[in-house]
MIVEXPA-231301 format. One record per atom (N, C-alpha, C): residue in one letter; atom name; y, z, x. Coordinates in steps of 0.1 Angstrom, whole numbers. Atoms other than C-alpha are relative to their C-alpha. Layout:
   residu   atome      yy      zz      xx
        A      CA       Y       Z       X
...
end
This chain:
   residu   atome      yy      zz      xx
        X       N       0      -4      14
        X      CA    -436     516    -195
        X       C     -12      -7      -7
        X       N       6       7       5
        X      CA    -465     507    -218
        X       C      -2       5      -9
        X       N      -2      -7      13
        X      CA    -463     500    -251
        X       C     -14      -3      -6
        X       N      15       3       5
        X      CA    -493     500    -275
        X       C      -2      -2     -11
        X       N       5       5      13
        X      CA    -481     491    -307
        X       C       2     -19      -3
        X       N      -1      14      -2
        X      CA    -481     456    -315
        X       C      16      -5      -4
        X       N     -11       6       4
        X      CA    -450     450    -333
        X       C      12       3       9
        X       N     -14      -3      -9
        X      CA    -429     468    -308
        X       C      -5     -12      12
        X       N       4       7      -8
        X      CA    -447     449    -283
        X       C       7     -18      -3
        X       N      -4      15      -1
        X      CA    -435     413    -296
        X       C      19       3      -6
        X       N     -14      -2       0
        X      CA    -399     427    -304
        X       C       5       0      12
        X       N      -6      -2     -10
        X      CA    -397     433    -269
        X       C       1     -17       5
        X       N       3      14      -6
        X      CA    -408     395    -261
        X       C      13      -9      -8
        X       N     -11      11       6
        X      CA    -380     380    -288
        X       C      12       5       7
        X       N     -12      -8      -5
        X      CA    -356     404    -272
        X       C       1      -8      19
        X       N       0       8     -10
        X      CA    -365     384    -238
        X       C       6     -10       3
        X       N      -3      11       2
        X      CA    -348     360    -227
        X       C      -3     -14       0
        X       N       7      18       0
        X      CA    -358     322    -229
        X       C       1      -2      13
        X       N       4       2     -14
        X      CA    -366     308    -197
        X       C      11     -14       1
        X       N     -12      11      -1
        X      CA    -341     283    -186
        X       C       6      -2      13
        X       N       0       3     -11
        X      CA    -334     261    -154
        X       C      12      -9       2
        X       N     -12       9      -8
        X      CA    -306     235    -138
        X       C      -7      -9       9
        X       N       1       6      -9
        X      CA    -309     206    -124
        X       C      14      -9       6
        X       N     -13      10      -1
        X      CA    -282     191    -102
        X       C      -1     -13       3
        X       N       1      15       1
        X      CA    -271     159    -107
        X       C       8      -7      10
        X       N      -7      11     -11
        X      CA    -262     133     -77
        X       C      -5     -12      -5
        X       N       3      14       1
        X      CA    -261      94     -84
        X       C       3      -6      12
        X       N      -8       6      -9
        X      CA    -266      68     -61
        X       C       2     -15     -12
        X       N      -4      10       9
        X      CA    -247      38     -81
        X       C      -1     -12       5
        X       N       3       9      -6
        X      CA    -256       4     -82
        X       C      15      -6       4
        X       N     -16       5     -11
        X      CA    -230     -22     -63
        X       C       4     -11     -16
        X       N      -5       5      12
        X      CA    -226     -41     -99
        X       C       6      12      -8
        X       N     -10     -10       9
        X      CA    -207      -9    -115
        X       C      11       0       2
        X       N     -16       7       6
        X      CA    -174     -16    -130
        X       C       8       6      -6
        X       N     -15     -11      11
        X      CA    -140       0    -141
        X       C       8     -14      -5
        X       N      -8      12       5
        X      CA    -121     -25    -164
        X       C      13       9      -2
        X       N     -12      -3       1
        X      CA     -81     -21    -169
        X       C       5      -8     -11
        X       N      -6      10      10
        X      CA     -76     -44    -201
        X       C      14      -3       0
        X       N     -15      -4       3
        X      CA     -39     -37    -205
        X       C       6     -11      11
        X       N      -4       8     -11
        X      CA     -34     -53    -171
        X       C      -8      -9       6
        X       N      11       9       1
        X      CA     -64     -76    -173
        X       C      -6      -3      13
        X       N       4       0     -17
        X      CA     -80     -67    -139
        X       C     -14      11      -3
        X       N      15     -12      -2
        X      CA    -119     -48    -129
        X       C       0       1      14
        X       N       3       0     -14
        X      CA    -129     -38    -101
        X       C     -14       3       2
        X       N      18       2      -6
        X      CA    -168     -39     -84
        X       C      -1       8      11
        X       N       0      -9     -17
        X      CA    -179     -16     -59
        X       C      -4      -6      10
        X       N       0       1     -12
        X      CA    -194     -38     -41
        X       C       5     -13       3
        X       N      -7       7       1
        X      CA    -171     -64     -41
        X       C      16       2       8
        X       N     -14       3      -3
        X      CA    -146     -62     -16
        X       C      14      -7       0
        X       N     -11      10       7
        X      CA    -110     -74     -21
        X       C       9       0      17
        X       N      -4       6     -18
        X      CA     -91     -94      11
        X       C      -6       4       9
        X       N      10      -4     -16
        X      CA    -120     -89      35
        X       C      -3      17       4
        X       N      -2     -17      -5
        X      CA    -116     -52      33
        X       C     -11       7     -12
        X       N      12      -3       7
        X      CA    -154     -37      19
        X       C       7      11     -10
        X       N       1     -17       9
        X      CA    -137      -3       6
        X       C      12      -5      -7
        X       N      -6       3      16
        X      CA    -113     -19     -19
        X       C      -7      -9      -5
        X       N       9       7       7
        X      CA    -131     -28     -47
        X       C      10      -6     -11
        X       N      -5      11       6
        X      CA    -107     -45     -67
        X       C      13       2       2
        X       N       3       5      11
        X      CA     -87     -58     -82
        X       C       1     -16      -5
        X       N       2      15       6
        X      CA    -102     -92     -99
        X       C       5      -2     -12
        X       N      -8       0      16
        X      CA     -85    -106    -130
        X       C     -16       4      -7
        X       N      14       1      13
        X      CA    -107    -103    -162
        X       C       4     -12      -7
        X       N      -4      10       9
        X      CA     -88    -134    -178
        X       C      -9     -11       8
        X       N       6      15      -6
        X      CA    -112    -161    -152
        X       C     -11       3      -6
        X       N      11       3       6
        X      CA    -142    -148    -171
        X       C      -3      -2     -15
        X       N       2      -2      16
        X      CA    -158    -155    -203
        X       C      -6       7      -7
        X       N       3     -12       5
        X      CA    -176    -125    -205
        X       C       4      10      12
        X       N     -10     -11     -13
        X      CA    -157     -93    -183
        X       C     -14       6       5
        X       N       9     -10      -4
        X      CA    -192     -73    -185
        X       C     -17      -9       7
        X       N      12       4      -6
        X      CA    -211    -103    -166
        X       C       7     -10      11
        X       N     -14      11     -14
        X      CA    -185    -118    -137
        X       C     -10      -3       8
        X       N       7      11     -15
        X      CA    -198    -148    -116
        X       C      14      -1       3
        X       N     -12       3     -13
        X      CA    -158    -153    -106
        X       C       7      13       3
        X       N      -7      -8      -4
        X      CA    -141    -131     -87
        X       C      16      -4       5
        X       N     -17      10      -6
        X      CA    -101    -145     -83
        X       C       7      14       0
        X       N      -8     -15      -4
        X      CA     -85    -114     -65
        X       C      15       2      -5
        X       N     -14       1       3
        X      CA     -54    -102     -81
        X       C       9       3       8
        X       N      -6      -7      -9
        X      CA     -23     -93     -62
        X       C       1      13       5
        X       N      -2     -16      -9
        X      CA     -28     -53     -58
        X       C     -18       3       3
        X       N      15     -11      -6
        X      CA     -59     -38     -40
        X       C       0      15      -2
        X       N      -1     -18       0
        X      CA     -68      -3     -45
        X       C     -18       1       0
        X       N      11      -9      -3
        X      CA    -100      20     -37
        X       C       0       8     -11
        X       N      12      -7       8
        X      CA    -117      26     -71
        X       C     -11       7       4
        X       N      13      -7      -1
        X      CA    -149      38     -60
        X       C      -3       5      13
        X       N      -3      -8     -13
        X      CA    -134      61     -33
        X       C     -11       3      10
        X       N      13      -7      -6
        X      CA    -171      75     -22
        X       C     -12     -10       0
        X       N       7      10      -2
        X      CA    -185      41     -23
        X       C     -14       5     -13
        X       N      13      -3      12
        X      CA    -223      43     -44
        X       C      -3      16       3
        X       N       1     -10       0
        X      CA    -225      79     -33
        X       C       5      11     -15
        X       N      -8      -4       5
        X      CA    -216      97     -64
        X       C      -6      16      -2
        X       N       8      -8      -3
        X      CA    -233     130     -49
        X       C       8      15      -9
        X       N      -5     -14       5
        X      CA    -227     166     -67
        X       C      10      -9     -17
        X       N     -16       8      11
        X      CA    -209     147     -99
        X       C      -8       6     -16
        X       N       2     -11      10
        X      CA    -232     173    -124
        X       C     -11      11      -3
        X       N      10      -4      -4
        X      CA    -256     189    -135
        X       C      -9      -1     -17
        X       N       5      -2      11
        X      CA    -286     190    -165
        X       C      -5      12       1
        X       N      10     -14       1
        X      CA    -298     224    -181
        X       C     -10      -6      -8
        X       N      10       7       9
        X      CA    -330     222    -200
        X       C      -7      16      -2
        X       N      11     -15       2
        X      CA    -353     251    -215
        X       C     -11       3       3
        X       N       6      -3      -5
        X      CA    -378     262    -193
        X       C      -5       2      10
        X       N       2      -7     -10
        X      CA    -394     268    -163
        X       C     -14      -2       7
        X       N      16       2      -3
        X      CA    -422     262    -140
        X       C      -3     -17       0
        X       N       0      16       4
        X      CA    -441     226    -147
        X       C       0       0     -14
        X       N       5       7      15
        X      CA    -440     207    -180
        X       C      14      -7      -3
        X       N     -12       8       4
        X      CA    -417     189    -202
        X       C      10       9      -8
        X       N     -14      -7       4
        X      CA    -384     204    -215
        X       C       9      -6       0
        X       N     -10       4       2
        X      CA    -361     201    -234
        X       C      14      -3       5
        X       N     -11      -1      -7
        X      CA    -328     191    -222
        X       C      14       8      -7
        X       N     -10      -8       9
        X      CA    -296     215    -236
        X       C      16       1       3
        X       N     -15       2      -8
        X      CA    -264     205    -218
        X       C       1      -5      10
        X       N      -2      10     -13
        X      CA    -252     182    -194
        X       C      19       3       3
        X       N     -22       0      -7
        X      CA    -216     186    -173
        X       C      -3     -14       9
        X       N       1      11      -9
        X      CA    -206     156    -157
        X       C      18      -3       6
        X       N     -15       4      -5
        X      CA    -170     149    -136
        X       C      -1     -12       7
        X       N       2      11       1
        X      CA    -171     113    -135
        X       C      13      -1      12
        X       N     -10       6      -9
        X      CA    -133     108    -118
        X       C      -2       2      13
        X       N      -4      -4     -16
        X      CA    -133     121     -82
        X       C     -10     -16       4
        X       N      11       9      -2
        X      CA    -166      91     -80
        X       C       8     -17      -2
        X       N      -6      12       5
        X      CA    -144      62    -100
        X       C      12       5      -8
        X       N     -11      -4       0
        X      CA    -108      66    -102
        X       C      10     -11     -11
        X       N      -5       8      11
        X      CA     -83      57    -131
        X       C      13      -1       6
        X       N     -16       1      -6
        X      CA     -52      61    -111
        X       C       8     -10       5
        X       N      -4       7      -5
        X      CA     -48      31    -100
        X       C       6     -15     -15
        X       N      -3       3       9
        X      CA     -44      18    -137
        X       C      18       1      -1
        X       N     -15       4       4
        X      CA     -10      11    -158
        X       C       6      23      -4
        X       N      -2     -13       5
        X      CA     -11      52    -169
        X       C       2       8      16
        X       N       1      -8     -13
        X      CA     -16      63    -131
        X       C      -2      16       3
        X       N       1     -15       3
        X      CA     -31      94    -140
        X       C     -16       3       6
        X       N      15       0       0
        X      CA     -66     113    -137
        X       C      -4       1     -14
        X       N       8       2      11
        X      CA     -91     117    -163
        X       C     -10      14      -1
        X       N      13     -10      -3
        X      CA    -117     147    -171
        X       C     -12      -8     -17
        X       N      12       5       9
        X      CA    -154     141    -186
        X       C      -4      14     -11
        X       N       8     -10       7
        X      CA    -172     157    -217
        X       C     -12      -7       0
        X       N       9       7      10
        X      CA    -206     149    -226
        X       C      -6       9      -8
        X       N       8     -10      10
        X      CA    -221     164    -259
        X       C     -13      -8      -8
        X       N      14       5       8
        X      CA    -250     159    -282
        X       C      -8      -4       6
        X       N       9       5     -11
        X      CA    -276     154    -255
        X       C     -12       3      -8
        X       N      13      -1       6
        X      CA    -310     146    -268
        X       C     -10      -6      13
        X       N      12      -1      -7
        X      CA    -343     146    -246
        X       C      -1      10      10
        X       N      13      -7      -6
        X      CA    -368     157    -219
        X       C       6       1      18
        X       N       6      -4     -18
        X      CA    -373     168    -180
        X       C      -8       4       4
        X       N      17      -2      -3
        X      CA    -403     166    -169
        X       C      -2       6      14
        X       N       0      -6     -13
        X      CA    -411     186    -136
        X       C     -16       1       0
        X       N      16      -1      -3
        X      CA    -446     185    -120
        X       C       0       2      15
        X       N       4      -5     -14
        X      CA    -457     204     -87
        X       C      19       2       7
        X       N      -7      -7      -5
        X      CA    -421     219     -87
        X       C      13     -12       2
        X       N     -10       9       1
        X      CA    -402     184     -88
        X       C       4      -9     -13
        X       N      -3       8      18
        X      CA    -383     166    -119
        X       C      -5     -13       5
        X       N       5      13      -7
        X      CA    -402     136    -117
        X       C       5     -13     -13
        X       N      -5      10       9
        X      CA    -387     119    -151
        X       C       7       8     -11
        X       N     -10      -5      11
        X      CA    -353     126    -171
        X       C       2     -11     -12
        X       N      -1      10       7
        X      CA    -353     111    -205
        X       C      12       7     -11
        X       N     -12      -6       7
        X      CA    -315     115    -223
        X       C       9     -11      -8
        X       N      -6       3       9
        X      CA    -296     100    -249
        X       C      13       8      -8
        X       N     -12      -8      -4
        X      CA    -260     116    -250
        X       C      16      -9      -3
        X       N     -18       5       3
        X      CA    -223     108    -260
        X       C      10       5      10
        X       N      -6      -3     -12
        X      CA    -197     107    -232
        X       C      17      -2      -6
        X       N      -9      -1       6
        X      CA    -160     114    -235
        X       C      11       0       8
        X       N      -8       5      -9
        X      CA    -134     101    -209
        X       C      15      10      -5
        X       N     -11       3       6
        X      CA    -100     117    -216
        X       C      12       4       7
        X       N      -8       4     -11
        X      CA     -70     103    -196
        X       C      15       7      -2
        X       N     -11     -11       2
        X      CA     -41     127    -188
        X       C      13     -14      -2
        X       N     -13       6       7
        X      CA      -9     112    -209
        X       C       8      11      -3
        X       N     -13     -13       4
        X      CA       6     143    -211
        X       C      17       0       3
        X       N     -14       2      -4
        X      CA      37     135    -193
        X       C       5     -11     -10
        X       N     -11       5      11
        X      CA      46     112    -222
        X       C      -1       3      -8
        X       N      -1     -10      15
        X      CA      59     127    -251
        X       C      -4      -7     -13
        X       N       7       2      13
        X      CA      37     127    -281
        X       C     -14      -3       3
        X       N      12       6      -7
        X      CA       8     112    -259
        X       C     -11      12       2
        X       N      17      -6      -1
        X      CA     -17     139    -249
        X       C      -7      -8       8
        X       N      13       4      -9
        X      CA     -50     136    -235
        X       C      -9     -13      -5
        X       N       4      15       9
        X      CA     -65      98    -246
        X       C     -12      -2       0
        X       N      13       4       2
        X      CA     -97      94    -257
        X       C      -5      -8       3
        X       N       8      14      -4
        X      CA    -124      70    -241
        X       C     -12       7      -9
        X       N      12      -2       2
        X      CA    -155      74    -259
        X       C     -13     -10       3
        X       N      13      11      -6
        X      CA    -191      59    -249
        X       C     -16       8      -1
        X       N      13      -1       0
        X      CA    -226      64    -241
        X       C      -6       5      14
        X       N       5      -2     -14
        X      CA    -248      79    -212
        X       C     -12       3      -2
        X       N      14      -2      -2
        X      CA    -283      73    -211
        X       C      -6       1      14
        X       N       3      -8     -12
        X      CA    -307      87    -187
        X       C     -17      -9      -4
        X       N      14       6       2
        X      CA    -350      68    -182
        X       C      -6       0      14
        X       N       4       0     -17
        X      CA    -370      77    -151
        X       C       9       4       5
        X       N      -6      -2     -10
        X      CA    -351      77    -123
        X       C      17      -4       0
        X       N      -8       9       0
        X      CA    -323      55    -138
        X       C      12       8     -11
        X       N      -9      -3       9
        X      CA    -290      60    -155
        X       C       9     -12      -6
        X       N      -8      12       8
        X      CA    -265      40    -177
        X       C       8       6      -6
        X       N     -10       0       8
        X      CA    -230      47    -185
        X       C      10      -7      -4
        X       N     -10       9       3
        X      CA    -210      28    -207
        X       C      11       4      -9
        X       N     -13       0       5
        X      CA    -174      30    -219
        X       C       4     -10      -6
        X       N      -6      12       0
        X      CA    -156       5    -235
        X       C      10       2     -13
        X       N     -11     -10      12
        X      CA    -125      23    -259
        X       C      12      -6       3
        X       N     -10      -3       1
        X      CA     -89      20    -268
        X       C       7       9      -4
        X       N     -10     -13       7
        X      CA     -58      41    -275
        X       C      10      -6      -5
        X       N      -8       8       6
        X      CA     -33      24    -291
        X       C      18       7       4
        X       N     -13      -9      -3
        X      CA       6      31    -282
        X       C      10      -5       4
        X       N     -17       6      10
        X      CA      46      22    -283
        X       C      -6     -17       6
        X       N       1      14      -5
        X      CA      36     -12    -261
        X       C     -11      -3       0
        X       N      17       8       6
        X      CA      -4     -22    -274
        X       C      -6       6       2
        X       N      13      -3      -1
        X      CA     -35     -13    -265
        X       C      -2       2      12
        X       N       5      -4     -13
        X      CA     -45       8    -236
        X       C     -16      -1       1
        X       N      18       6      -5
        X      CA     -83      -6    -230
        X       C      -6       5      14
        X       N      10      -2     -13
        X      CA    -104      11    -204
        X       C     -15      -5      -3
        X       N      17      -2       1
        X      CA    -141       7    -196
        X       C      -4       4      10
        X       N      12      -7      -9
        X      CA    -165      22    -174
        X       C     -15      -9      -3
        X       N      14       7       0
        X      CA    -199       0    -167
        X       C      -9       6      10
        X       N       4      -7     -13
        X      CA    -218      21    -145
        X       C     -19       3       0
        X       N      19      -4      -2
        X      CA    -259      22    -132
        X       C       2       3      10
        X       N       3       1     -10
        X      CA    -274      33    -110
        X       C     -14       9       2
        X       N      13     -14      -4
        X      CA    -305      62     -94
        X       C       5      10      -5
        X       N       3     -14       0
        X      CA    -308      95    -103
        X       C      -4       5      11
        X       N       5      -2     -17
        X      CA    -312     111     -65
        X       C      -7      14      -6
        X       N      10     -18      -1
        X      CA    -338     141     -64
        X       C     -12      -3     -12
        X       N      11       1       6
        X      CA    -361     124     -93
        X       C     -12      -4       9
        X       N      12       5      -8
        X      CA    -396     123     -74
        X       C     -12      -9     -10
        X       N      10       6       9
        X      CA    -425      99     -89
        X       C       5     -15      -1
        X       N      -2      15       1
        X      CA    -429      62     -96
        X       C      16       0      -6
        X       N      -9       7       8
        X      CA    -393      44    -107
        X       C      -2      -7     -11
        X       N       0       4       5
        X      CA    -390      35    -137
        X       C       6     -15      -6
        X       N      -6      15      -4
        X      CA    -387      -2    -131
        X       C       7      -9     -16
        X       N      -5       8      14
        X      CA    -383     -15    -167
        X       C      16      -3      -3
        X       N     -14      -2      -2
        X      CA    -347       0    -161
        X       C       8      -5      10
        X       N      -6       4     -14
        X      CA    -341     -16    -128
        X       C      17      -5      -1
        X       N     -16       3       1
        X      CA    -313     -30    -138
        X       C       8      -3     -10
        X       N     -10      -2       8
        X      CA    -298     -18    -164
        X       C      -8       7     -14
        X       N       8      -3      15
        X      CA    -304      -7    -203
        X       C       1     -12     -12
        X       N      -5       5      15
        X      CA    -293     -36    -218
        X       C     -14     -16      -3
end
């Protein structure tokens, strides 16, 4: 079909749709990323095995340290359990959309992420699972010669832990943060819920790669954002 007037001609172009791509997201996580349990004052480390056994990663009190989010002691509590079931693999765990297509930079427009199957809350005082939101995602993905070579994001993350089986409880809010720089990521949690016996305190401390970013690492991030 060929049109020849102009105005139909760019009606047809807004009537187009926007160009729009996916990237999926696999982490590999560093071996300092951390689930805290406040309530029962225990973390666990992925790469911190507990009684000689590599694949349980905790659990270590939190009451031997004086800061929880920078442990030099590790004093093993009495229960072991396998938090970070898949070890630093935390492969297929989402994905980023962004607006465009081809090379260049673009915007980013939604992020899914399923954080539990990777780092597990079941082993907590609730013994439950958990599902992730993240909203308000702000930045870029840069693609050149066909590969994302640098994700830059700034994003609110939204933890919420099934209480449904106690009455009145519901689904319990963690709120936090998930930034994205080069190659590197950074998610941090650190919320309460309040309820009949205190304060249910989780955290989530978690870095690590971005797998499938090609191009120099963005070293500045190496270890960490803080």
């Amino acid at each position: 079909m060929t049109i020849r007037h102009p105005l139909a001609f760019a009606l047809v172009l807004a009537a187009a749709p926007a160009a729009a791509a996916d990237f999926p997201l696999s982490f590999t996580a560093d071996g300092s990323s951390r689930w805290y349990e406040f309530y029962t004052g225990s973390f666990a480390q992925l790469d911190k095995g507990h009684g000689g056994d590599p694949a349980l990663d905790g659990f270590f009190r939190i009451g031997a340290e004086a800061d929880p989010f920078a442990p030099t002691v590790f004093e093993e509590a009495a229960d072991a359990a396998d938090v970070f079931p898949r070890e630093h693999a935390f492969a297929n765990i989402g994905t980023i959309s962004y607006a465009g297509a081809g090379d260049g930079t673009f915007a980013i427009t939604a992020v899914t992420l399923d954080v539990s199957p990777h780092v597990t809350a079941e082993h907590g005082v609730l013994g439950t699972d958990y599902r992730t939101t993240v909203s308000s995602p702000v930045g870029t993905v840069t693609v050149s010669g066909g590969v994302v070579t640098d994700i830059r994001l700034e994003a609110a993350i939204r933890f919420e832990l099934d209480a449904t089986y106690i009455p009145s409880m519901g689904w319990l809010p963690y709120d936090g943060t998930l930034s994205m720089a080069g190659d590197r990521f950074d998610l941090f949690v650190d919320d309460e819920v309040a309820f009949a016996h205190g304060n249910l305190r989780y955290a989530w401390d978690l870095t690590g790669r971005i797998d499938g970013v090609g191009g120099a690492a963005d070293r500045i991030f190496e270890a960490g954002f803080d």
